[in-house]
C-alpha positions, 0 to 999 in steps of 0.5 A: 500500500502506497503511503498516504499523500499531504500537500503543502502549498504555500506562498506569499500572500495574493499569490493564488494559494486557495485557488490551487489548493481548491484545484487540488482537494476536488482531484485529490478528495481533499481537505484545505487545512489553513496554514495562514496564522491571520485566518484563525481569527473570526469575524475578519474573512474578507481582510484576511482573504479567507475562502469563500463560503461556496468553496468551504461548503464545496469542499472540507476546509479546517482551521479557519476562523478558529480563534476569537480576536481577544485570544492570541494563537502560536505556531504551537497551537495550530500545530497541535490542531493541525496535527489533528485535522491531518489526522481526521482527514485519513481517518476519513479518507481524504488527503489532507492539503495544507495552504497558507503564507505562514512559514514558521507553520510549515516549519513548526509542522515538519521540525516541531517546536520547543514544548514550551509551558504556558506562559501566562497572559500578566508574564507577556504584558510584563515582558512587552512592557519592560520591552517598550521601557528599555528599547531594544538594545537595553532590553537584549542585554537584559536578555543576555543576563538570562538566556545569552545564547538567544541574546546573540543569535536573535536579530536586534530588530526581531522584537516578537522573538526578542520578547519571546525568549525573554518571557520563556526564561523569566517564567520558566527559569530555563533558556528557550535552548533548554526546551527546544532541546527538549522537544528534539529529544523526546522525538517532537521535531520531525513529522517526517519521522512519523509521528502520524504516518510516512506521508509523500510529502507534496509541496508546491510554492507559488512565487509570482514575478514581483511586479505581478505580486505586487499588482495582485496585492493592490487589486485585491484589496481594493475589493477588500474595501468594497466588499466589506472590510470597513464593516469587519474593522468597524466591528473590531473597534467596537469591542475595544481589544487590546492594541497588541493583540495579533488580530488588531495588527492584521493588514488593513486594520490599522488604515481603515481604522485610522480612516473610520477616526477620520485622521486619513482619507478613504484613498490614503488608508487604501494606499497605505494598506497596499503598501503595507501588503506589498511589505509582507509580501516582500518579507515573506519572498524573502522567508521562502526563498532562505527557507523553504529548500531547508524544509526537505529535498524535494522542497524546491524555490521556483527558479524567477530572476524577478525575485530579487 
């Protein structure tokens, strides 16, 4: 019996992820299991992209909108529920097909993660907090003083993992080497090894030429905004949520809420959202270029000379 197929399809975002992903799942009777860290969160499926409700009632889909605004995911979490899905859809018989722009997802799915304990909420306001007071050099020495290995290797300017490391070693008293270790050794860091099944693995990555990315990116948030993202952030700022919160930081929700205030106009959040997607856009081009080939043999970057 041969072994059971996974596609991973990833991409930066507006790259055509969920269409192929549709393609695929109708030949191959799959589930489109979300890998996309901004389409957990509900209430948001026009400005985080999400697939239509046609195409998720046409076709199994798992992992979308699964977390409330209030709540912050991780790549762990999602593994876990990953994992799980992965699972329900070979017990049902269906290929499980894995899309998203998330990167760190795919990696967490096929390496692992440090099993970190549960750091809790008042831990992270804390370390975000002495974060914003010191500034990030002072902050990284003080860093050093607890885990000097995450200190030096952490790039000055990567704040959400700089905070991380930070508030892992001041709660659990151990360095976030010591976990990752950890999780090495108990068998947690390769999905690969067989920690649900020998699956064929079948990545496929999307990279349009820049110039058509970037167009691509600039369209579709201008149907964003006319088909219902105003409603969705008028609604979030209804409910008051903490700032820092990864949902308020989604694209799109910082312009459109800035617009709504009346501090810009319709067209100046419009083209500071594009710029903004555009932005992520060229950080994750970057991601999957550097990364993508370290994920497995037959993970290979689409050969494009318009990437650089």
């Amino acid at each position: 019996m041969s072994n059971p197929l996974m596609y991973l399809i990833a991409g930066p975002t507006a790259s055509g992820k969920s269409v192929l992903a549709l393609e695929i799942a109708g030949q191959e009777n799959g589930t489109v299991i979300n890998a996309d860290s901004m389409q957990v969160y509900s209430g948001l499926p026009i400005l985080t992209a999400q697939p239509s409700k046609e195409a998720r009632f046409s076709i199994p889909h798992e992992l979308y909108e699964i977390f409330d605004p209030s709540e912050r995911s991780s790549a762990g979490k999602w593994r876990t529920l990953a994992l799980d899905s992965i699972q329900r859809a070979l017990d049902t018989g269906r290929t499980p097909i894995l899309v998203g722009g998330t990167g760190l997802y795919f990696k967490a799915l096929l390496e692992g993660l440090a099993d970190v304990p549960e750091i809790p909420e008042n831990v992270r306001e804390k370390a975000r907090r002495l974060y914003a007071e010191l500034g990030p050099e002072a902050f990284r020495a003080k860093l050093a003083e607890k885990d000097p290995e995450s200190a030096a290797r952490i790039k000055p300017n990567d704040k959400q993992r700089l905070i991380r490391a930070y508030e892992v070693a001041w709660h659990t008293g151990k360095p976030m080497g010591f976990w990752q270790k950890s999780a090495a050794s108990l068998g947690n860091a390769d999905l690969r090894a067989g920690s649900l099944a020998s699956f064929t693995i079948v990545p496929r990555l999307l990279l349009l030429p820049r110039s058509e990315l970037y167009a691509a990116c600039d369209r579709r948030f201008l149907w964003m905004m006319e088909n219902g993202a105003v409603d969705e952030v008028r609604s979030l700022l209804e409910r008051k949520l903490d700032p820092s919160l990864p949902a308020m930081k989604i694209i799109g929700v910082r312009e459109i809420a800035a617009f709504l205030r009346g501090e810009i106009s319709r067209e100046t959040a419009i083209s500071k959202a594009q710029q903004a997607t555009r932005n992520y856009a060229k950080r994750q081009l970057t991601w999957f270029r550097n990364q993508w080939t370290k994920l497995g043999p037959r993970f290979v970057v689409p050969d494009n000379q318009d990437l650089t």
